[in-house]
C-alpha positions, 0 to 999 in steps of 0.5 A, spaced: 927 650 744 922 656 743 920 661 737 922 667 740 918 674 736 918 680 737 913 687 734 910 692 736 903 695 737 899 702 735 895 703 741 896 711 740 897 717 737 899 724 740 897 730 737 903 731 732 900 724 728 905 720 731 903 712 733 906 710 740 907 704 740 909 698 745 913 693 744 909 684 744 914 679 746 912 671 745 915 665 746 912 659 742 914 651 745 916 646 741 910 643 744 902 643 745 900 648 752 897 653 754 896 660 751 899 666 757 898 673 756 902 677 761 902 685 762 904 690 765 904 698 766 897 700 765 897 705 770 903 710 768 906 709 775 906 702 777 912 700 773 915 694 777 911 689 772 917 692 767 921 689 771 919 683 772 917 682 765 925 683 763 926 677 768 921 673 765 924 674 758 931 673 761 929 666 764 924 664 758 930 664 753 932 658 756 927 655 758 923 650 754 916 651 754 908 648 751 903 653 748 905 660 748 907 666 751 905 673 750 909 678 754 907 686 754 911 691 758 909 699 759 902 697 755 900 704 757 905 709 754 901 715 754 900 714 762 907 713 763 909 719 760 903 724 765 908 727 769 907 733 774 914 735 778 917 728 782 909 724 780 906 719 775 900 721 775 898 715 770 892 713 773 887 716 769 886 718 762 888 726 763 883 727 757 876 724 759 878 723 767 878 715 765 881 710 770 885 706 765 884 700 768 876 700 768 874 701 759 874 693 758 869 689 755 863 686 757 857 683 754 853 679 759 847 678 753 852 675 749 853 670 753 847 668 753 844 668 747 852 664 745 849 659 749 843 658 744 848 657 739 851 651 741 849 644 739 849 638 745 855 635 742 859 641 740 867 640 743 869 644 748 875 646 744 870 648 738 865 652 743 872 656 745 874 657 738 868 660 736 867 664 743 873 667 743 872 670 736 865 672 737 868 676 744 873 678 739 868 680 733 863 685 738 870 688 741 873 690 732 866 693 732 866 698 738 873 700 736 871 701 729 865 706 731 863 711 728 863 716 734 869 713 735 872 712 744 876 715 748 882 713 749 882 709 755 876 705 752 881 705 746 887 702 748 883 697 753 880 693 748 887 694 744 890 690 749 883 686 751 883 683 743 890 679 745 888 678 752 882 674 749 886 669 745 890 666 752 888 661 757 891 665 762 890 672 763 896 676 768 896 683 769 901 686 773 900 692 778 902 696 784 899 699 790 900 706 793 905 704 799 902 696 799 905 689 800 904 683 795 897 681 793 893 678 788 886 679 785 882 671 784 877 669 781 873 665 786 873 659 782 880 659 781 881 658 789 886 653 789 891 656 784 892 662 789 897 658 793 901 656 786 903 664 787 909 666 791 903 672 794 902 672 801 895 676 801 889 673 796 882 677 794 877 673 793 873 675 787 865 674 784 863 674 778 862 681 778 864 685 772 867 692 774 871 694 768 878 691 769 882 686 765 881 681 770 873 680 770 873 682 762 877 675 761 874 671 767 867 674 767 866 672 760 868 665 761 865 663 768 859 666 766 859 662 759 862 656 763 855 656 769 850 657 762 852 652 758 853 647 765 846 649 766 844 647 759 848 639 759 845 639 766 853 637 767 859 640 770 863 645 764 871 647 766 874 651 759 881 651 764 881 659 763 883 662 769 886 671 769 889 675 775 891 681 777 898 681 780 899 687 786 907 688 787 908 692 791 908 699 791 908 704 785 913 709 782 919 705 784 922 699 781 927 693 785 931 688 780 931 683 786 924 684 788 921 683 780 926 675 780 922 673 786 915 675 782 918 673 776 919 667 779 913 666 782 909 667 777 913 661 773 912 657 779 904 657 777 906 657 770 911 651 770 904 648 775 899 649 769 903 645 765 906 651 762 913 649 762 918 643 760 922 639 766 922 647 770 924 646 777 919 652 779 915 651 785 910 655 790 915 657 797 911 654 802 908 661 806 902 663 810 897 665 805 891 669 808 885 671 804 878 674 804 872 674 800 871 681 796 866 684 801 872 684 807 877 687 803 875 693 806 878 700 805 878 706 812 877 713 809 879 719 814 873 724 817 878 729 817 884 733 812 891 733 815 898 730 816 899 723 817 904 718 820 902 712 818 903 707 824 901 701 820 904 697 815 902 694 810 902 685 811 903 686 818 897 685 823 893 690 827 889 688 833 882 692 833 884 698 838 892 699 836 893 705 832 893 705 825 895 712 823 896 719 827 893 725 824 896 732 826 892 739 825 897 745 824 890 749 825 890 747 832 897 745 834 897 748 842 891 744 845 889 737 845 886 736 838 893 739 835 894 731 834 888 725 833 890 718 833 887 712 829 885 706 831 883 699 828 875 698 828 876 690 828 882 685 827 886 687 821 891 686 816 892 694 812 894 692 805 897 699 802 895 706 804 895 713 801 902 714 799 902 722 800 903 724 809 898 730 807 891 727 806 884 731 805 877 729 809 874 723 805 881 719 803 883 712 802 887 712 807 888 704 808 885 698 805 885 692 809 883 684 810 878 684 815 875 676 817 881 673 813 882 665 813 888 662 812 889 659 805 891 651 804 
């Protein structure tokens, strides 16, 4: 069966000296397979993934597996414990203002000149091998900067060195108030339907900063280059996701063994597991490209009834949402309610009833396709 290790890594200090740790768990097979890198928690308030890693480690001690498995829960201890009365504020390093999730690294110059290095008959194998220590050598470099990062940047490529390392790559996250959706690189397609997730983003290959685009970012953009250079199609098998749970600040065991599930069923699809009897539900799965994933902003601060919810479909004309202005409360603009611009599909909303004007009230699918 497998080898199970547990350790710790240092991805902070607080300002009495003393590192903070999160704990790594891995998981090696008996038999070749690919390399898995799951984390969870890097906004402090998006704690379900906890749970699903807890059931992971609960299953995996009793399943044989190929390759390996690396599990990181509460990756991000600092934004964890950014408390402010009965709220999570872990979203942003309270430092710098830096969102935790956008300080990953991407190098498109050093994919390129990569590229030129690579022999004709070179083996795939060996041009992974020697890429992902050239991404792992310019990420020691930045951490070892003599002016230093800050501790978003810090933390990000801390958990970006052992993600780089993976075949897969699965970063586990909430919404506000959201339903179950996923973030897939456009060129992994066909493996959003091995997920028990109804909802599906289309990615491009456009780095924003996340830990998704840092790993599939980096591989589709060597992957074109080097299809250009041999004049023949080159797939290196890496694929990366963000996992989108539900909603943040609460958790559900019975909720986090469905995704817990889910995710082995891609796994066990990517050959990741021995004689598992996971597989994909059969479900109506419904994507849109990035561009249609489209967010509603309020024209006016107020108090909000959010009338539509999150994974059920909206006619354009049907109330999303009413608004009430205690400013005028005795005439006809004490309330205002919002309609849907087109056919929709709200995926979360703003999680407090008490908006300002300019807030993300909804992001919803708009022109989705049904997935087969």
């Amino acid at each position: 069966m497998n080898q199970f290790s547990k350790e710790y890594l240092v991805v902070a200090q607080n300002a009495s000296g003393r590192n903070m740790n999160v704990p790594l768990y891995r998981f090696k097979g008996s038999k070749a397979g690919p390399k898995v890198y799951v984390q969870s928690s890097i906004h402090g308030a998006e704690v379900q993934g906890n749970v699903v890693i807890y059931h992971l480690i609960q299953t995996l001690k009793n399943l044989d597996i190929c390759g390996e498995i690396t599990l990181v829960p509460n990756c991000n201890p600092v934004g964890t414990n950014i408390k402010a009365g009965e709220y999570t504020l872990g979203r942003f390093d309270p430092i710098n203002g830096t969102n935790w999730n956008r300080g990953y690294y991407f190098d498109q110059d050093l994919v390129t000149d990569f590229v030129d290095t690579v022999a004709e008959d070179e083996p795939l194998n060996a041009i992974k091998s020697r890429f992902r220590q050239a991404i792992k050598q310019k990420i020691d470099e930045k951490l070892t900067d003599t002016w230093g990062l800050g501790l978003a940047q810090q933390l990000n490529l801390k958990l970006q060195q052992l993600a780089f390392d993976a075949d897969i790559v699965i970063d586990l996250h909430n919404g506000p108030v959201s339903t179950r959706h996923i973030y897939v690189p456009e060129y992994a397609k066909a493996s959003a339907t091995l997920f028990n997730i109804p909802h599906v983003i289309l990615i491009p290959n456009q780095f924003a900063g996340a830990l998704d685009e840092a790993t599939f970012c980096h591989w589709w953009t060597l992957q074109d280059l080097l299809s250009a250079k041999r004049s023949s199609a080159i797939q290196f098998e890496v694929e990366a996701f963000t996992l989108e749970m539900g909603s943040q600040e609460v958790i559900s065991f019975d909720e986090g063994l469905y995704d817990a599930q889910s995710i082995l069923s891609y796994l066990n699809a990517k050959g990741c597991l021995v004689d598992a009897k996971y597989s994909p539900k059969e479900m109506q799965r419904v994507a849109v490209t990035l561009n249609n994933y489209k967010i509603l902003y309020t024209h006016q601060g107020g108090i909000v009834e959010y009338l539509a919810k999150p994974g059920v479909e909206v006619k354009k004309g049907q109330p999303l949402a009413k608004v009430l202005n205690v400013d005028e409360l005795e005439n006809e603009r004490g309330t205002e309610t919002l309609f849907a611009p087109c056919d929709l599909i709200p995926i979360l909303h703003f999680p407090s009833a008490s908006v300002l004007s300019g807030t993300q009230l909804y992001k919803c699918f708009t022109h989705y396709i049904q997935l087969t």
